[in-house]
MARDOGU-349087 format. One record per atom (N, C-alpha, C): z, y, x. Coordinates in steps of 0.001 Angstrom, whole numbers, padded with zeros to 6 digits, always signed. Atoms other than C-alpha are relative to their C-alpha. Example, Ala and Ser with C-alpha at 12.3 -4.5 7.8 and 13.67 -1.06 7.14 Angstrom:
! MARDOGU-349087
+000000-001190+000890 +007800-004500+012300 +000000+001200+000900 -000060-001190-000820 +007140-001060+013670 +000730+001090-000770 
This chain:
! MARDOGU-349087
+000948+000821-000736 +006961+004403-001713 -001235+000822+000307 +000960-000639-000716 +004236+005811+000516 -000803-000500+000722 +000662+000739-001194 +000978+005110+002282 +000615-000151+001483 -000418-000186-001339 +002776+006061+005113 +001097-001011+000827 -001443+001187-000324 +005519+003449+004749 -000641-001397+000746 +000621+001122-000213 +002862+000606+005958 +000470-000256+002007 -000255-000225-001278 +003505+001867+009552 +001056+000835+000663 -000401-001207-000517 +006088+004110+009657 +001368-001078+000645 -000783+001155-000122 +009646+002318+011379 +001139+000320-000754 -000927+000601+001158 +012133+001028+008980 +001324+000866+000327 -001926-000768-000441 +015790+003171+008579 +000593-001199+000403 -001074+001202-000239 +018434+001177+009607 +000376-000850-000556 -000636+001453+000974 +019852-000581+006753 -000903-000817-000298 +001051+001019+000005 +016335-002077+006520 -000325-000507+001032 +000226+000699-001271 +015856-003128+010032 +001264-000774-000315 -001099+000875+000006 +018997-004812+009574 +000128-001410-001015 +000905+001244+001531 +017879-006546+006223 -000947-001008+000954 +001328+000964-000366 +014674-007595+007967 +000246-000841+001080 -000078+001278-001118 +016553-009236+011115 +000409-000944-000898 -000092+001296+000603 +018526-011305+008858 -000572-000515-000772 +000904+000523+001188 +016152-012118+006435 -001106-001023+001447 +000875+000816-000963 +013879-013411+009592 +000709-001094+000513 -000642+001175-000477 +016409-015468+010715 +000150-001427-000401 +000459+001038+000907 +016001-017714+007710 -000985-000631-000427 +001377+000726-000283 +013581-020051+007320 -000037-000201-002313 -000322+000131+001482 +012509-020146+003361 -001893+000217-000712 +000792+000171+000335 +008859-020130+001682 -000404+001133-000793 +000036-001087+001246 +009642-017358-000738 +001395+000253-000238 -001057-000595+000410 +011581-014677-000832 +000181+001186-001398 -000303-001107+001145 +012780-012192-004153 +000912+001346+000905 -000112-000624-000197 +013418-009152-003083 +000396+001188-001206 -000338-000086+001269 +015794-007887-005770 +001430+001613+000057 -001006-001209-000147 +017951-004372-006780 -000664+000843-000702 -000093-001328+000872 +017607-000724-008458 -001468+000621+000945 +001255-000819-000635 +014325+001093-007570 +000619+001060+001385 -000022-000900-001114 +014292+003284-004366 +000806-000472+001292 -000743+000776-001558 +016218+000658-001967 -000863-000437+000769 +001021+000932-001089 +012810-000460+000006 -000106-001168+000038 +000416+001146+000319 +011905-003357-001750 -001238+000025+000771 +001962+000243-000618 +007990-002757-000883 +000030-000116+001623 -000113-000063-000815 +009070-001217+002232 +000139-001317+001029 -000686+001173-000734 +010973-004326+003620 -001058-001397-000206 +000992+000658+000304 +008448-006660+001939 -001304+000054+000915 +000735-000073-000861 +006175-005305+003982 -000015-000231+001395 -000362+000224-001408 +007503-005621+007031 +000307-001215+000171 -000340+001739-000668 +008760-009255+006620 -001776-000816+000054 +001303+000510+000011 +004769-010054+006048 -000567+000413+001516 +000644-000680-001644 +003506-007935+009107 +000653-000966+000756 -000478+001016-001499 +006274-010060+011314 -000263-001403+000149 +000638+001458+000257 +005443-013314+009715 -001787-000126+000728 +001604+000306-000293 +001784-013037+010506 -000824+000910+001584 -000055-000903-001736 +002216-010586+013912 -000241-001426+001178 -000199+000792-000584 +001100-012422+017006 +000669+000706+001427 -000382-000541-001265 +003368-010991+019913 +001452-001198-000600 -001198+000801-000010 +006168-013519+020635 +000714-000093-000383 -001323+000216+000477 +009131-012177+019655 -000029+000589-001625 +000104-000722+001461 +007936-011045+016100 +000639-000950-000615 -000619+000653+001045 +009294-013999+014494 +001421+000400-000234 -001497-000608-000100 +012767-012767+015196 +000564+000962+000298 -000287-000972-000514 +012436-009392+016388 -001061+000910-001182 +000379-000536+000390 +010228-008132+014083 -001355+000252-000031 +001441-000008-000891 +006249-007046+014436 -000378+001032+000950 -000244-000919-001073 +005272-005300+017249 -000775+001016-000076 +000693-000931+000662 +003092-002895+015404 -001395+000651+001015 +000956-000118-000257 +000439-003307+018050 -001171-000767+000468 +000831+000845-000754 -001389-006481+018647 -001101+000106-001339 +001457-000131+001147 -004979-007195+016274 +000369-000113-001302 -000247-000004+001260 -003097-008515+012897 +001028+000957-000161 -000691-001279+000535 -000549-005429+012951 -001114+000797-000440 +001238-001360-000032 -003887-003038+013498 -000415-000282-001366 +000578+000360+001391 -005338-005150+010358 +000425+000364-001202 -001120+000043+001288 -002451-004924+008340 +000006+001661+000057 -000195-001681-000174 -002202-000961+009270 -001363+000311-000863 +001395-000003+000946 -005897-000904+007647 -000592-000530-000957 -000099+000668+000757 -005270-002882+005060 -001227-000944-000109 +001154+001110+000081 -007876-005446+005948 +000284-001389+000888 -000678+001173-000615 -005922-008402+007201 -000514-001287-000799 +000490+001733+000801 -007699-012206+006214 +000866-000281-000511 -000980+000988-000073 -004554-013713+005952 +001097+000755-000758 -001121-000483+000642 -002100-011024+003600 -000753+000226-000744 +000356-000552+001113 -002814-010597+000132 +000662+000987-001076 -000722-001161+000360 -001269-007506-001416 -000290-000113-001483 +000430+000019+001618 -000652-008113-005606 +000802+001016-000074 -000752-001410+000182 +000258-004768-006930 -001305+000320-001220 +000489-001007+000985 -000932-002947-010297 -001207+000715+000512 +001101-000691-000591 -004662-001702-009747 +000562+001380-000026 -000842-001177-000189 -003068+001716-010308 +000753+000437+001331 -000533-000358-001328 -000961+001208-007149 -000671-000293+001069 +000896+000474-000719 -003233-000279-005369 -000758+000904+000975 +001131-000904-000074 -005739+002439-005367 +000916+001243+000391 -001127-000903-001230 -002765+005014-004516 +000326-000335+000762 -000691+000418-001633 -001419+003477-001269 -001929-000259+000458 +000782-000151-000905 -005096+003061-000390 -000326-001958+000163 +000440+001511-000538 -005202-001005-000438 -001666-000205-000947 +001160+000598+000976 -008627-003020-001619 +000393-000648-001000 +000430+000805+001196 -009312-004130-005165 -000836-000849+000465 +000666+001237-000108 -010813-007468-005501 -001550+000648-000514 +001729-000985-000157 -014780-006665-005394 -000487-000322-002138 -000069+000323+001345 -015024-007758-009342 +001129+001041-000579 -000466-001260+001042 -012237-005239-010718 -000593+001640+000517 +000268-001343-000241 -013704-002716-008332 -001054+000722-000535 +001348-000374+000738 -017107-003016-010279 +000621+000111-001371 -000024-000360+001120 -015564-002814-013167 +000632+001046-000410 -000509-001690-000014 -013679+000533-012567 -001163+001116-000009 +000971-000624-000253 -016245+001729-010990 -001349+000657-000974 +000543+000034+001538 -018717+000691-014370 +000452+001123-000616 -000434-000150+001677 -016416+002511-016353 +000153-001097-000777 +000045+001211+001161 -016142-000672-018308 +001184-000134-000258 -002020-000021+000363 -011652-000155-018052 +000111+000636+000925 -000786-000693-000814 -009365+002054-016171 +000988-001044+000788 -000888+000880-000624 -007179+000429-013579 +001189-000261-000795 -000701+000812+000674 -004659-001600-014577 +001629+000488+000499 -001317+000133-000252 -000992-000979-014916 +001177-001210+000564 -000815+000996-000099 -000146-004284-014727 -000347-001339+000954 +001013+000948-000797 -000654-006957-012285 -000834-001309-000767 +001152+000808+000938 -003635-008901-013964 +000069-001559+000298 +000475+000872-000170 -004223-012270-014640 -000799-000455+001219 +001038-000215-000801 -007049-012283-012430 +000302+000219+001566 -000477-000041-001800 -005294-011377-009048 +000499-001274+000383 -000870+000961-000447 -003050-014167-009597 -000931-000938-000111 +001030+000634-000780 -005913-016357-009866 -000437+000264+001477 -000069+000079-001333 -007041-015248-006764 +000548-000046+001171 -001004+000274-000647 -004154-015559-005482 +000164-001464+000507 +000167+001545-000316 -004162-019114-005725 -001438-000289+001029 +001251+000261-000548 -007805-019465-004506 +000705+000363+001705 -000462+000125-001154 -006525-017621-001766 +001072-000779+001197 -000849+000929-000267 -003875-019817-001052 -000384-001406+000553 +000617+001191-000713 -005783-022712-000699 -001132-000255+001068 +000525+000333-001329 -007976-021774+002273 +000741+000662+001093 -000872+000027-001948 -007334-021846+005915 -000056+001559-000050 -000808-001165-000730 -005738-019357+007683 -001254+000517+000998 +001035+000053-000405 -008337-017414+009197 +000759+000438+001437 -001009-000628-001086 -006130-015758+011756 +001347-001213+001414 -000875+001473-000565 -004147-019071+012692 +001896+000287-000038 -001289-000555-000184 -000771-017569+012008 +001037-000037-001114 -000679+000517+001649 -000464-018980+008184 -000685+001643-000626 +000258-000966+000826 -000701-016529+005567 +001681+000508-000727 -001070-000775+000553 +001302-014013+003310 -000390+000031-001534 +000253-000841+001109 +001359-012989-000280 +000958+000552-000376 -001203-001123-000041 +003214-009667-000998 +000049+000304-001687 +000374-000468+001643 +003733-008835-005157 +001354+000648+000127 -000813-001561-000109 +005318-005566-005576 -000918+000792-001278 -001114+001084+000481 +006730-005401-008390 -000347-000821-000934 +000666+000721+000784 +006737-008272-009619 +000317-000506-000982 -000147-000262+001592 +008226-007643-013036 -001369+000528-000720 +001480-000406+001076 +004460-006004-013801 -000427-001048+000052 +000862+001243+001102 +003292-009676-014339 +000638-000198-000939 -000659+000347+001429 +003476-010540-017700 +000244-001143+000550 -000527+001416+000156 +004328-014158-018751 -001377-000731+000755 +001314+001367-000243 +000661-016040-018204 -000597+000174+001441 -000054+000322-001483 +000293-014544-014784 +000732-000069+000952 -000865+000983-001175 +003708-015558-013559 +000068-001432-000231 -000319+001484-000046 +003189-018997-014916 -001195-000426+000976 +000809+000160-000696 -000208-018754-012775 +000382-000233+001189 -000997+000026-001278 +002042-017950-009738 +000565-001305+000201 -000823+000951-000176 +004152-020560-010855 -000028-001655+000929 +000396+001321-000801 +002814-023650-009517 -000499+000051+001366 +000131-000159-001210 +001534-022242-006318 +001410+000115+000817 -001167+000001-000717 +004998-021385-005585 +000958-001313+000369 -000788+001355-000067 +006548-024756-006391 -000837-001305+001272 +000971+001153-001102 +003628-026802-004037 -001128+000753+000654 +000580-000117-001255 +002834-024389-001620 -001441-000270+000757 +001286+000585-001180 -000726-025011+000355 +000277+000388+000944 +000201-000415-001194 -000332-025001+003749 +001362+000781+000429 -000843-001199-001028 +001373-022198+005986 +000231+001110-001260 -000230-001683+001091 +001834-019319+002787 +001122-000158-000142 -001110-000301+000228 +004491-017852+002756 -000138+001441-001169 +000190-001332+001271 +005543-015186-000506 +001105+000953+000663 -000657-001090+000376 +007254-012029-000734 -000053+000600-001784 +000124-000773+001433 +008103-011016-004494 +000897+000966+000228 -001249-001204+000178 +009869-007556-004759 +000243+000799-001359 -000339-000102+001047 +011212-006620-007849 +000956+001405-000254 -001139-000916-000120 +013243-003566-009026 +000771-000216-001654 -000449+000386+001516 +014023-005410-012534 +000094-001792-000016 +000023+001847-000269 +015096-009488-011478 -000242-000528-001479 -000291+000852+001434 +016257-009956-015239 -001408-000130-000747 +001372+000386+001043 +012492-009399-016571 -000793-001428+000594 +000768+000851-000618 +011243-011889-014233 +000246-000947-000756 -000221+001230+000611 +010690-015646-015720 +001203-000496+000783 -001285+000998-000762 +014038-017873-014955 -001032-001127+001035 +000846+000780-000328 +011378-020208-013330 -000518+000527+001253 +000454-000944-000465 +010090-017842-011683 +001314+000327+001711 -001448-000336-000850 +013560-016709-009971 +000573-000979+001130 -000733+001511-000412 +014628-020354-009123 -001098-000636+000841 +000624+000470-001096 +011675-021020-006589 +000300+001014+001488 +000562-000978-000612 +012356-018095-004912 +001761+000000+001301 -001456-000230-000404 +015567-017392-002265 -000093+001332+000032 -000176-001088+000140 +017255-014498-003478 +000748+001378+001119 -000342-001302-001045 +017813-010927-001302 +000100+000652-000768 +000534-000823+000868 +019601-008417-003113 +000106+000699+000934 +000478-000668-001131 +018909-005213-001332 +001533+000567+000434 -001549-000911-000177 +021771-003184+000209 -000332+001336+000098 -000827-001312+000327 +023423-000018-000598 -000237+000567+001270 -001108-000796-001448 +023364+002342+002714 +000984+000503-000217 -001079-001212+000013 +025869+004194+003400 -000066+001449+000229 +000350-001102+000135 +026284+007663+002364 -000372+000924+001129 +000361-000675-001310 +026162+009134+005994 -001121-000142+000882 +001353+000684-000694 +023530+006602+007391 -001273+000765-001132 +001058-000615+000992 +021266+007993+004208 +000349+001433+000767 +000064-001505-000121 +022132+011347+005058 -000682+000414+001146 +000691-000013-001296 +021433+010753+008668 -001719-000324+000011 +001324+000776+000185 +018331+008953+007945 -000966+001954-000598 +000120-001023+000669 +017213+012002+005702 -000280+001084+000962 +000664-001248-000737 +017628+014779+008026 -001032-000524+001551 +000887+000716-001265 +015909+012672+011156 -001311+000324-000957 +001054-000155+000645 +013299+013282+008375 -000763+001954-000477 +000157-001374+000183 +013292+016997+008516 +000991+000835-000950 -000727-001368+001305 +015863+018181+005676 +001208+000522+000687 -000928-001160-000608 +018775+020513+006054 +000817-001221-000375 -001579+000927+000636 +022508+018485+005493 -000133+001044-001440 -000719-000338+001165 +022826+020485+002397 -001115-000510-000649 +001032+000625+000012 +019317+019702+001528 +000145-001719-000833 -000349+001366+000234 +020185+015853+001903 +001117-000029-000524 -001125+000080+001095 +023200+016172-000217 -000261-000097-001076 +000524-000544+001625 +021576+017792-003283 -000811-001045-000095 +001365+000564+000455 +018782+015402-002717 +000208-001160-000363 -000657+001751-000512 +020790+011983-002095 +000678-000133-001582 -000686-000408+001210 +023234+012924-005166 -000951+000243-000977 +000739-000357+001307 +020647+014228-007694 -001272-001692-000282 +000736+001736+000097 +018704+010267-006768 +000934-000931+000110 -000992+000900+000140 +022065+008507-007275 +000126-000752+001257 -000061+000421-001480 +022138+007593-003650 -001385-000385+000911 +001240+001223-000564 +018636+006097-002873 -000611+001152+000701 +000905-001257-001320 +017188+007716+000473 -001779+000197-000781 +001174+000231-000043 +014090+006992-000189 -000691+001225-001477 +000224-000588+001120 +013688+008718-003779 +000579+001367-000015 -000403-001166-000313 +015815+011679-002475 -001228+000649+000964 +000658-000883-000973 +013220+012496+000366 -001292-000349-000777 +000849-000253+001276 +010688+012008-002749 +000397+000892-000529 -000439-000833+000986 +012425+014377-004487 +000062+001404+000782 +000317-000751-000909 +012845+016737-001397 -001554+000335+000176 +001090-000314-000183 +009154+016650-000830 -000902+000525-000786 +000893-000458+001448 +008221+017237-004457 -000359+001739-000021 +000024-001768+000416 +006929+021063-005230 +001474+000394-000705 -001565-000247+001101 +010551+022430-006876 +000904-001121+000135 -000433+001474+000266 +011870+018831-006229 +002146+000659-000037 -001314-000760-000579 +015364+020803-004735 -000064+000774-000886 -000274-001388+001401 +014995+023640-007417 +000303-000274-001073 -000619+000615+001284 +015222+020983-010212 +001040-001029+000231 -001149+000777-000336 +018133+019002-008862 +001360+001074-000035 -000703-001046-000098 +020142+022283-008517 -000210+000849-001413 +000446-001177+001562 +018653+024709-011761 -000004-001232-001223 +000122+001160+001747 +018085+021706-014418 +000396+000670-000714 -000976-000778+001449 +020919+022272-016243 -000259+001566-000726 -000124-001668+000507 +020811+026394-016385 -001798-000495-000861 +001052-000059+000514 +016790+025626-017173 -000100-000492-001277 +000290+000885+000848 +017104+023316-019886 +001169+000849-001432 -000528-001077+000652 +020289+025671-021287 -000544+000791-000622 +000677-001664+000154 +017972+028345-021240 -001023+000014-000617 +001044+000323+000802 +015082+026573-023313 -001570+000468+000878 +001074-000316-001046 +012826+027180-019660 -001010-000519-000197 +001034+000640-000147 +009652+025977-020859 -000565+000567+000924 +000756-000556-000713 +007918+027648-018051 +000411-000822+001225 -000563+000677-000798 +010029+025725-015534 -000290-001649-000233 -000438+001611+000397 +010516+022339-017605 -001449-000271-000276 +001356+000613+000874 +006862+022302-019254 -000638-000624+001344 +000777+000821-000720 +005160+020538-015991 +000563-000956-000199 -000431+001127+000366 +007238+017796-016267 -000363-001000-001566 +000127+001284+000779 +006072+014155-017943 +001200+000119-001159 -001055+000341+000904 +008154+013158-020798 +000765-001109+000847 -001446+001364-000469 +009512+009896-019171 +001032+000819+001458 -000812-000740-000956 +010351+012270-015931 +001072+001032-000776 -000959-001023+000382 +012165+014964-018213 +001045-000791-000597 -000856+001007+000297 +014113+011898-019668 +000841-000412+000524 -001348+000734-001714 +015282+010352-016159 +001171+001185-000278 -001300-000855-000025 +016827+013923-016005 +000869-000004-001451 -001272-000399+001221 +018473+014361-019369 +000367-001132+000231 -001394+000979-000101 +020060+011058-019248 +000749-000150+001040 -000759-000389-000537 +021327+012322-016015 +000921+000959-000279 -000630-001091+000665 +022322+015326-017103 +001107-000508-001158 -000869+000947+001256 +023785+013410-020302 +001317-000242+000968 -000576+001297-000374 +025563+010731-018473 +001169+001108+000971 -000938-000887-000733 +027378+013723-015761 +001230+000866-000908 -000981-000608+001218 +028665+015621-019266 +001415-000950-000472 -000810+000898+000071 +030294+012466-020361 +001024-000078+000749 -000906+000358-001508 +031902+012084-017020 +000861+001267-000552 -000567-001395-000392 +032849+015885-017502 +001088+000057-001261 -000812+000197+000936 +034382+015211-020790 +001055-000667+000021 -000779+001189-000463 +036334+012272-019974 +000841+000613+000889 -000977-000215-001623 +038078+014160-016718 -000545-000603+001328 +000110+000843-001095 +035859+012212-014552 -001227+001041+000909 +001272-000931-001126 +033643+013732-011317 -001315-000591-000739 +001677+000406+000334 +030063+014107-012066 -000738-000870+001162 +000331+001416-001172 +027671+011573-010259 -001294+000978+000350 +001160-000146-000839 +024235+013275-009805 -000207+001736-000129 +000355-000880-000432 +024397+017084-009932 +001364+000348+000167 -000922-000425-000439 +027369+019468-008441 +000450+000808-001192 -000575-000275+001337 +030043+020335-010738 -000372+001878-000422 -000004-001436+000257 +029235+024084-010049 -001061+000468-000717 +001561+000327+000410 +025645+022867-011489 -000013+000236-001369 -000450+000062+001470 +026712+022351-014990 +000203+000372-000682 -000855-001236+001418 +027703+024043-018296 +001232-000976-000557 -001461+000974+000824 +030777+023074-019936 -000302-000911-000953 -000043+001341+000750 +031031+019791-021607 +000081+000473-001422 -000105+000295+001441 +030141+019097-025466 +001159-001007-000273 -000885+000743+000695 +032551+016962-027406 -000937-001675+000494 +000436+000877-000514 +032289+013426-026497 -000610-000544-000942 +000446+000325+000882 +031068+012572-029655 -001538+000041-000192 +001218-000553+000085 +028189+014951-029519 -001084-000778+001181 +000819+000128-000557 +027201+013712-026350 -000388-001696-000056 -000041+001673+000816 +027250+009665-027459 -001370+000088-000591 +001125-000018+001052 +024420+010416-030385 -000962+000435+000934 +001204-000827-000926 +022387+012427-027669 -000555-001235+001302 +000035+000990-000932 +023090+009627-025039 -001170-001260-001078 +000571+000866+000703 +021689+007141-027715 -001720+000600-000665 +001663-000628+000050 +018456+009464-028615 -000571+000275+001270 +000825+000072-001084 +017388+009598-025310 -000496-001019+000409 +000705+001605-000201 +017250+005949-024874 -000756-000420-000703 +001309+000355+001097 +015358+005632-028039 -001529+000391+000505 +001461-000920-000571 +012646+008374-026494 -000068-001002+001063 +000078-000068-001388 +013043+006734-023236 -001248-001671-000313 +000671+001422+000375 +011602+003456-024902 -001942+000205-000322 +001354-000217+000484 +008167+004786-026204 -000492+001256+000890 +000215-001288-000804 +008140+008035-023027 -000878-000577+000519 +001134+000174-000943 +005150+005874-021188 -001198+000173-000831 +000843+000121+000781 +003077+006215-024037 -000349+001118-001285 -000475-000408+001000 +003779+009432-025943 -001140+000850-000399 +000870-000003+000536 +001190+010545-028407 -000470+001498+000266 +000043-001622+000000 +001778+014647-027833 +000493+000290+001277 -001176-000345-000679 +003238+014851-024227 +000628+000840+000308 -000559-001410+000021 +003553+018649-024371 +000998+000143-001246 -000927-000067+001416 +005078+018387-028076 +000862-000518+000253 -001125+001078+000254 +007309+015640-026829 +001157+000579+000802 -000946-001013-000842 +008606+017645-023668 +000791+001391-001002 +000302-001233+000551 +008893+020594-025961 +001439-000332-000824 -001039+000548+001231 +010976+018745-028776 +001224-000566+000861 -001250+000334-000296 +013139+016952-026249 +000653+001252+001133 -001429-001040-000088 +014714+020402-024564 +000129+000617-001012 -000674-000586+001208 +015074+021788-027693 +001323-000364-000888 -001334+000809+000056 +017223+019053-028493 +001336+000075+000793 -000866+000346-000901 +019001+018783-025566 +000627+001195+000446 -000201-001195+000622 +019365+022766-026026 +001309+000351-000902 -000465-000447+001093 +020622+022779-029208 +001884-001038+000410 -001214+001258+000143 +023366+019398-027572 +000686+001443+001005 -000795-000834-000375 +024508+022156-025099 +000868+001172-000399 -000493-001255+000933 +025104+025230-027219 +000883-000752-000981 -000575+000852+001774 +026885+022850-030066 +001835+000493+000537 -000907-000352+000039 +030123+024246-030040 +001329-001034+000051 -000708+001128-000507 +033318+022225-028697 +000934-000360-001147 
């Protein structure tokens, strides 16, 4: 997800989402699936067309140039309210509510990971006045597994009795955390899968090579969107291809920039491809020529199960150089372990 995604136009399998999703008439939609399918993306765009005034936006989409597109492009639209993690917020570039911005600002707390109490109050508030625009309103929450419990039960009742013209967007990349309550006001969209060629296509229309978008599509388990993240990254292509040999090779010089929860994603890729390799089965996210020969399936089980343990406490880890440090050493010592 990118500032750039506010205006940029939708790949295909999401223009295709967003006609039929317009076609339906519904109050609130969930916007539901695996990270990197264009939840926000699509979310965004069904708000822009909802609240677009050029004719055929209700069913064609928005026309990305009359006064509430321009608004929405500048994130200063009356009538859409954008709930998102002060954290994300402040990366894509949208406004904080003028009360958390003084209190960042203070120093008095760091932005918020999580979507706050406090938005979803104003959420409501906002909800209950007029439309300044005359075109109804929006509210977009992305994702909206970061409310806890007390500010989706805040949500809750706005959703069930509505004021007026508001219409929701919730997008989610985790349905099951959401409240059941929560779920059951909402009509569900899960996202779709492209297809491997349309991603690929999509991808190089974006500048990469076909081999490029292979390594990149494959090493993000299919998701365009997180592949041409991963393409764009510094090394993003150098660690989708080298991992393995790096992590073999005890590369702290390579591996040490990497987060703990990011060096995690990969080893339980890495993991999870061994398995495969053990078993007789094709690997899923790097190329078999990528790889070192498979541990015992045994070995890699206990390793599979200590990574998920780390993976549980990796947003929060007390040493994150010690932690990176300790988990290729591990994951080291799981390769070399003799068959």
């Amino acid at each position: 997800m990118t500032s750039a995604s506010r205006t940029a136009p939708l790949p295909p399998w999401l223009a295709s989402q967003q006609s039929a999703l317009l076609r339906q008439r519904g109050h609130a939609w969930l916007l539901q699936g695996p990270a990197g399918l264009g939840q926000w993306e699509l979310g965004l765009a069904l708000v822009r067309a909802w609240l677009c005034e050029s004719a055929g936006a209700a069913t064609e989409g928005a026309c990305g140039q009359c006064p509430s597109c321009h608004a929405i492009a500048v994130h200063a639209h009356a009538d859409l309210l954008v709930l998102m993690p002060e954290v994300r917020l402040l990366a894509l570039g949208w406004p904080l509510p003028e009360k958390a911005q003084a209190e960042i600002d203070d120093k008095k707390r760091k932005p918020s990971k999580e979507i706050r109490v406090d938005a979803l109050r104003q959420a409501v508030e906002f909800c209950q006045r007029t439309s300044a625009r005359g075109r109804g309103k929006a509210v977009l929450v992305y994702p909206a597994e970061d409310m806890n419990a007390i500010a989706a039960n805040t949500l809750l009742k706005t959703l069930e009795e509505p004021a007026g013209s508001v219409r929701f967007v919730l997008a989610t990349e985790a349905a099951h955390q959401l409240l059941p309550t929560i779920r059951s006001r909402c009509l569900a969209h899960t996202m779709v899968w492209p297809q491997p060629l349309a991603a690929q296509t999509w991808l190089e229309s974006q500048g990469l090579s076909a081999a490029d978008a292979q390594l990149a599509l494959r090493a993000m388990g299919g998701s365009p969107q997180q592949a041409l993240a991963l393409a764009r990254a510094p090394q993003g292509l150098q660690l989708a291809q080298d991992f393995a040999q790096w992590v073999r090779a005890g590369d702290m010089a390579a591996l040490g920039s990497l987060a703990p929860q990011e060096l995690l994603g990969w080893l339980q890729k890495l993991c999870h491809d061994l398995m495969c390799l053990a078993q007789g089965a094709a690997p899923r996210y790097f190329l078999p020529a990528h790889l070192p020969p498979a541990p015992r399936l045994a070995v890699l089980l206990r390793w599979s199960q200590a990574l998920n343990q780390e993976m549980r406490v990796a947003e929060h880890p007390f040493q994150p150089a010690l932690t990176v440090q300790a988990l290729v050493v591990q994951a080291r010592s799981v390769l070399h372990s003799k068959n």
